[in-house]
N, C-alpha and C positions, 0 to 999 in steps of 0.2 A: 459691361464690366462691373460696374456698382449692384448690378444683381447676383452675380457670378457670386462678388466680393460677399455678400448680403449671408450667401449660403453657405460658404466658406466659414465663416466665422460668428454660426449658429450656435453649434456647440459649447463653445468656450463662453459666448455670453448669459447659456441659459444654467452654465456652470457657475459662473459668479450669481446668478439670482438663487441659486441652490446652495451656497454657501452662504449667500448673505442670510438666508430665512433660518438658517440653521443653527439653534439659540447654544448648540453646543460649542459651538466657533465663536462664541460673542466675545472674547478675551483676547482672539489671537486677527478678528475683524481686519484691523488694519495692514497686516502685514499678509493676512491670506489675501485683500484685495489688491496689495501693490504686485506679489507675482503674482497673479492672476490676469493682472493686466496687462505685466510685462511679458509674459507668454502669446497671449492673444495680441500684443502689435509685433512680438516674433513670428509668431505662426500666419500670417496677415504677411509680412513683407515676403519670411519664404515662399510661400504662394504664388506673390506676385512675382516675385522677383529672379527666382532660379533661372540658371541657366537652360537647364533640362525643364520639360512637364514631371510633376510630382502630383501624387494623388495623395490630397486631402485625407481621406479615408486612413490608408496607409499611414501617413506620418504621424494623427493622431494616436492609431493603434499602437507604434514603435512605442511614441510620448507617453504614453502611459503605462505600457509594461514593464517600460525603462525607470519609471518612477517607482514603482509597485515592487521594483526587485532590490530596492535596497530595503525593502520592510521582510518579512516572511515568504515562505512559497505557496502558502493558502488564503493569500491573498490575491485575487486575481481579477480580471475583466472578461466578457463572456461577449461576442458577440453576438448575433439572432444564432446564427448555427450552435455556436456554444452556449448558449440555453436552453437548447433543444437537447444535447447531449448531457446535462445536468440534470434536466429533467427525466432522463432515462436513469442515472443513476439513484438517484428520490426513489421512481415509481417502481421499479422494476420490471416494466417492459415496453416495447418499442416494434417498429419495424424496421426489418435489414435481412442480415445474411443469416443471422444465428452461430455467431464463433467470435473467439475473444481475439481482437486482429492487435497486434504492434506495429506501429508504425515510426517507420523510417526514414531518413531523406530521400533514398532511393526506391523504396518499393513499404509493401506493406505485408507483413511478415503474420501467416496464421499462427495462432499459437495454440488454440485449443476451438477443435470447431465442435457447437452441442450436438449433440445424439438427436438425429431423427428432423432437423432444423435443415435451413435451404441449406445454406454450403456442404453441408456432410452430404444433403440428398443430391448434390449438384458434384458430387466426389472429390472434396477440398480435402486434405486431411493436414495435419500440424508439421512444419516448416515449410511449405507454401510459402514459395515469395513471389505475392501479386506484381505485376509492373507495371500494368496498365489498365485501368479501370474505362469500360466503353472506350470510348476514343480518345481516352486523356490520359497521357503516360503521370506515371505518378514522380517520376524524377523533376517532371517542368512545372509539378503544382507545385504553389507558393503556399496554400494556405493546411490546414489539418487534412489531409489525402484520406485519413478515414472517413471523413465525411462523402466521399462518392461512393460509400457502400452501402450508404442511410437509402433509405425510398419508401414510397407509401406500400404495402400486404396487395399482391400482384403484382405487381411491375417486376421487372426483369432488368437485370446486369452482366452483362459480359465480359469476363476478369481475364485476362492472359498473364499466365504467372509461369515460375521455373521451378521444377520439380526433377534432383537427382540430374542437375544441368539439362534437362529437357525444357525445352519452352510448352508449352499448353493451353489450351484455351477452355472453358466450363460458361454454360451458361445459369446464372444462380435468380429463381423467382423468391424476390422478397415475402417475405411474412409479420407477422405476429411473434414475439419470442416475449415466452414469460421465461423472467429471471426467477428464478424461488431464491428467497432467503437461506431456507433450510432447504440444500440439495438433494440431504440424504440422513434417515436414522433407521437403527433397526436395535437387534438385541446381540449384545456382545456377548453375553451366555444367559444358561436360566435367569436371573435377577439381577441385571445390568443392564441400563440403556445408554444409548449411543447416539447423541443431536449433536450432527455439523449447523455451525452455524456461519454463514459464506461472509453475509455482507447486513446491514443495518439500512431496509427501506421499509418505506412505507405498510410492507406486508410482515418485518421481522417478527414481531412479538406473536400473531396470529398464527403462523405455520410453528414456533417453537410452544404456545400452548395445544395445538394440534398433535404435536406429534409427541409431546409429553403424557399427551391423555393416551393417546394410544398406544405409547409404551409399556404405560401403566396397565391397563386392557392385558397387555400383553403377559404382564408378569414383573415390571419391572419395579425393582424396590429399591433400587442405585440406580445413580446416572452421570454419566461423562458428559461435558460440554466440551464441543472443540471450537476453541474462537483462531484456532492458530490462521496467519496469511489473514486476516480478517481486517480488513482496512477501513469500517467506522462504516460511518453514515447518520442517520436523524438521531440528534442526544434522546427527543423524545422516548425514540424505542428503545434506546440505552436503560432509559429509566423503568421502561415497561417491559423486557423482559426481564430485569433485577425483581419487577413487581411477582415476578412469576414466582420468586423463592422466597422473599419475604413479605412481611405484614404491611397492613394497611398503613399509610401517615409515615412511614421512612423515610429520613433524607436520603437520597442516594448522590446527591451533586450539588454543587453552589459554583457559582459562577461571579466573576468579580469583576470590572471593568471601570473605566476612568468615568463612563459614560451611567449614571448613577441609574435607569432607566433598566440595563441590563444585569444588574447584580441582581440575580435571582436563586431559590432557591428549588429544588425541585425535588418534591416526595412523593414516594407510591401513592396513589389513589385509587387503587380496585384491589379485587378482595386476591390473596395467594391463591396461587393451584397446587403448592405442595410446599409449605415452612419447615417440613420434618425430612424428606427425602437425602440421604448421605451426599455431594454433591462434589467430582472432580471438575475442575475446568483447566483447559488445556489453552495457554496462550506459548509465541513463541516473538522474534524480533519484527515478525510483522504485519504483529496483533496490534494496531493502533485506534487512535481516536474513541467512538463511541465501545469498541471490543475493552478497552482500558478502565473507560467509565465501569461497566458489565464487572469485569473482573477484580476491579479494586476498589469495588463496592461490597462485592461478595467475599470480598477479601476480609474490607476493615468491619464490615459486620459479622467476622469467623460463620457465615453460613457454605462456606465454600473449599477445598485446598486446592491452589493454585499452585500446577504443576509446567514444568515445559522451563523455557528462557525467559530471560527480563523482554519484556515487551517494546515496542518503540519508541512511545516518551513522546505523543503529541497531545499535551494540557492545553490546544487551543480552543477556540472556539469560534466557530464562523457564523455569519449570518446572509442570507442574498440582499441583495440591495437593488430593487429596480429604479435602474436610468432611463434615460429615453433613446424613441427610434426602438424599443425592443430589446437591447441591452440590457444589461445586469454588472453586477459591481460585487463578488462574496468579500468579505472584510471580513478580517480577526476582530473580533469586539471584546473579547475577557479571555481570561483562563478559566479553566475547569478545577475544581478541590473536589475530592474525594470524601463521603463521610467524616475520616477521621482529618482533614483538611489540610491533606498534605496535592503539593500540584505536579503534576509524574511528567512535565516538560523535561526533554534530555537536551533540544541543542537552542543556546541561544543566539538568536537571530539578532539582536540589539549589542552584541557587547562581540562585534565578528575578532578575527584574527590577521595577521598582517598582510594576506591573500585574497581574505574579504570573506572567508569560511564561516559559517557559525560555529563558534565557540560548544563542545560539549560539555556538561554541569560536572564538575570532578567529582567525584565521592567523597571526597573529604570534605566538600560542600556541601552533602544531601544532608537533611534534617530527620530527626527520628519523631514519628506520631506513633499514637498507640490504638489500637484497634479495641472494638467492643468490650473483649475480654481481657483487656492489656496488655496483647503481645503489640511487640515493638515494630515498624512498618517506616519506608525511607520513602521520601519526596525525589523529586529531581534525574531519575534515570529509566522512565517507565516504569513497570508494574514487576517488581522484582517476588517472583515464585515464591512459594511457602517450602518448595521442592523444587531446586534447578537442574536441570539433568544437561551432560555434556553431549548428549547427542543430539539435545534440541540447538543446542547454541551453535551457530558456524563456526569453523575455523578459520583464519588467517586468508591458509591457502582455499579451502575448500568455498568462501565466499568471492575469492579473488577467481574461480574457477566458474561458478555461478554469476557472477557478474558480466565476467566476458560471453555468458551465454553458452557455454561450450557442455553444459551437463542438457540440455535440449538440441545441440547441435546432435551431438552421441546420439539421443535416441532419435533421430530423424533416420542417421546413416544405421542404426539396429533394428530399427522399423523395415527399413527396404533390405535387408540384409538377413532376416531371421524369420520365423513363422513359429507364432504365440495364439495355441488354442484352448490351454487349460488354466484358468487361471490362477487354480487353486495348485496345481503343480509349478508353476513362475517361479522359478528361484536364477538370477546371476551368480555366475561360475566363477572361482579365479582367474579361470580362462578369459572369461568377458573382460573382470577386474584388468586383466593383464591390458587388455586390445585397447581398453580405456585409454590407459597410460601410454600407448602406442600412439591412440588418437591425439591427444592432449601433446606428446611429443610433435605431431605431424600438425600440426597448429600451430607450432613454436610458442607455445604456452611459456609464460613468465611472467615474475610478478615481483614489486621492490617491495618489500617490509619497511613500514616507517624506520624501524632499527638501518637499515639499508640506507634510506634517502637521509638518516639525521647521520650516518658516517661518511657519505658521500659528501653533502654539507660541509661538516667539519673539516675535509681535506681542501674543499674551496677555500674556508676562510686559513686553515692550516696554511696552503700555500701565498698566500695574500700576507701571511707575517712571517714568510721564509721557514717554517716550520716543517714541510713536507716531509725532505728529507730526512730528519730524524723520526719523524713518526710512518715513513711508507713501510717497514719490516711489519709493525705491528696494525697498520691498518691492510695490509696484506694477507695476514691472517686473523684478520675478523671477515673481510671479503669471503674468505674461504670457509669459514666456520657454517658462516650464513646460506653460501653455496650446500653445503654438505646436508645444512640442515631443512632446503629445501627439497635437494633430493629424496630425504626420507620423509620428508610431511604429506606426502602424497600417500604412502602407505602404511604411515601412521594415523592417515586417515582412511582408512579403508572402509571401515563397516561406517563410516558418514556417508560416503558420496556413493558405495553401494546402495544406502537407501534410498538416498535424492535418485540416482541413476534407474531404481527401483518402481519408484512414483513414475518419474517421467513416460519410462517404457510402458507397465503396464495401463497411462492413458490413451497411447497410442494406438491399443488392441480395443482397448475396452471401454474405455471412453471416462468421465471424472466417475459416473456411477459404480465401475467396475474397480475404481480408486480406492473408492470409500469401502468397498466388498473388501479389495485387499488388504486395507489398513485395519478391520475389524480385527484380523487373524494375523496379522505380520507387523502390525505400529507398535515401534517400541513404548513410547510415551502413553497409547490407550491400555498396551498391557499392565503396564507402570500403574496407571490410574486402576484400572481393575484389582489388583495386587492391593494397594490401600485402601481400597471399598471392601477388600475383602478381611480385612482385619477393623473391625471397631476403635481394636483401641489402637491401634495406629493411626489410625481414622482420628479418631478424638485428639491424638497426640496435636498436630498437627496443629488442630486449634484453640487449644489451651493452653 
């Protein structure tokens, strides 16, 4: 037993000699030791003492995510499997299946498998819903179910999934899959270039000065950046493709933290590829983290016009932190400031709401910075466009619509339902529009408007002070207003969630390559951008 115990409560003590070495905790010493201890003669008596077996393992993991979640959500604990999975996002490639999979409580949902990669070769295509991985249903795993698609390049997996209510079986050989940072660029007309830019690893800055030069080769004397869906990664590359458009010794970022060690600053250090090049960049709501650094860098130094929606508003900063046993620990350590040193945080985690929400930063709270040339620039709500366009922003319903998953549901059942061979001929009909709206009926599609939920509210407390009655005629017809006004938002959103509907379908034929083909000639926002490359002085307008 005293050995059992010995092991048991390994952990927790080699966590106290890691807080005590720790000169940054020398102030709060005594009180970090008393629960420290207090914890470890808890997790000690549970142990021994439950009624049921409980696994060590487990309880600690609970203990500490449990902890971890009243601070931020990019704050986390990584166990050996998820370190492994962290490590795929850094480097940009790995072995597995080759498709971006969602996972579920019950099964494991494809959402986009790559072109020419095991699962597409193995005949997966997007809403695939896996249920069982080899011999192990994915309902009865406890832990990330995506991880039994992981394997070493060779080995083999056997997935039985449900396609169009059929059940299936595929056998998928693992491989090699490079991620590219830049998926895709080419030329949007004579003197325009076009670099998607997906994601921020360890390859970003190298494939975006690649394929700027060979733009350039090509003809190009303008250029679009698209960071839109761009969800960050390494600040370093953040800084180093900024490096790309301007000069050497630039600050592009500073970072601030309690912990004085990481207040840092961080400027270009290698020589530009092109300081003169006209330059649009395209963010949209979930263009975050290192894409924000990118863009509101180029912002506050007017080398850029920032086009699309206000961006997401994550000004944090994380760092990995290795534990032992193979663990890892990422921690918030500082915020990010933008050259002109404003911090583009939108929701605050520290100051929640009386359901435990993070609290959003009002506007009337953002602060005004001024950019290189004195145009005026706000803190506090992400990366707010120099040009916002209302086709980039979602609507109400039309995010409530994407949320529930239902603009990817549509193209799964139009996929099996339709045959798409031209891509350049791809256009959705009213006709479709209509079937849409069909579908979304036959879903029982619905959604409350905070206006909804805060009148609903008010009749709770209404009737709690005997007020109902006087006010049920008029909140009877705000019900109704609301009602009305839902039924027309759907068609008043039409050419929005045509386009989403747009995207989706033509990945299903053509895969993200044939995406990026179609957004050269049909995205409203790269056309938008072309249109201002094409005028100088609108061009210049913008940023002066």
């Amino acid at each position: 037993m005293r050995k059992l115990l010995h092991k048991r409560i390994t952990i927790p003590i080699l966590a106290v000699t890691i807080f005590f070495s720790a000169t940054a905790f020398k102030s709060d010493f005594f009180e970090i030791a008393k629960q420290i201890e207090i914890f470890t003669t808890l997790y000690k008596e549970l142990n021994m003492n439950y009624v049921d077996e409980t696994n060590p393992g487990d309880l600690m993991d609970t203990a500490i995510k449990s902890m971890l979640q009243d601070l931020d959500p990019y704050t986390n604990y990584y166990n050996e499997q998820d370190v492994e999975a962290a490590r795929i996002n850094n480097a940009g490639d790995y072995t597995g299946i080759g498709a971006n999979v969602l996972t579920l409580k019950d099964r494991l949902v494809i959402v986009e498998p790559y072109k020419d990669y095991a699962a597409d070769k193995a005949g997966l295509k997007a809403g695939d819903e896996i249920i069982k991985v080899d011999n192990v249903t994915v309902a009865d795993f406890k832990d990330d179910a995506g991880n039994l698609l992981q394997g070493g390049a060779g080995t083999s997996v056997n997935v039985t999934y449900i396609r169009q209510d059929k059940t299936q079986t595929a056998t998928i050989k693992r491989e090699a899959v490079d991620i590219h940072a830049v998926p895709h660029y080419s030329m949007v007309n004579a003197n325009t270039g076009y670099i998607v830019l997906r994601k921020f690893n360890e390859k970003t800055s190298a494939e975006t000065i690649m394929a700027l030069r060979d733009l350039k080769n090509q003809g190009a004397e303008k250029l679009i950046l698209d960071l839109r869906g761009n969800p960050g990664g390494l600040l370093r590359e953040a800084v180093n493709v900024t490096n790309i458009f301007v000069p050497k010794n630039q600050l592009v970022v500073t970072t601030k933290s309690k912990v004085k060690k990481y207040n840092k600053t961080y400027y270009t250090s290698k020589d530009p590829v092109d300081t003169e090049i006209p330059l649009v960049v395209l963010i949209d709501g979930r263009s975050a983290s290192a894409s924000e650094i990118v863009s509101g860098a180029l912002q506050d130094l007017d080398r850029a016009v920032v086009i699309g929606a206000r961006s997401f508003g994550k000004g944090l900063v994380q760092r990995p932190k290795k534990l032992i046993y193979g663990t890892q620990m990422k921690i918030t350590i500082s915020r990010y400031y933008t050259p002109s040193g404003r911090c583009i945080q939108a929701l605050d985690y520290w100051n929640r709401d009386d359901t435990g929400k993070a609290t959003r930063v009002k506007q009337e709270n953002y602060n005004a910075f001024k950019t290189k040339k004195g145009r005026t620039v706000y803190d506090g709500g992400g990366v707010q466009p120099d040009l916002e366009l209302d086709e980039t922003k979602l609507s109400t319903i039309t995010k409530a619509i994407v949320d529930e998953n239902l603009i990817f549901k549509y193209a799964t059942e139009y996929y099996y339902n339709h045959t798409v061979t031209d891509l350049e001929g791809f256009e959705l009909t009213n006709s479709d529009f209509n079937d849409f709206k069909k579908f979304l009926k036959a879903r029982n599609f619905n959604f409350e408007t905070k206006t909804e939920k805060a009148f609903a509210d008010a009749l709770v407390i209404a009737k709690e002070e005997q007020l109902n009655t006087e006010i049920a005629k008029d909140y009877t017809q705000l019900v109704t207003a609301l009602d009305t006004y839902k039924n027309k938002a759907i068609d008043e959103n039409k050419s929005q969630l045509l386009s989403l509907l747009s995207d989706e379908i033509v990945k299903r034929y053509f895969y993200r390559e044939g995406l990026y083909n179609y957004y050269v000639s049909n995205n409203f926002e790269i056309q938008k951008g072309v249109e201002i490359l094409k005028n100088p002085s609108d061009y210049l307008s913008y940023l002066n």
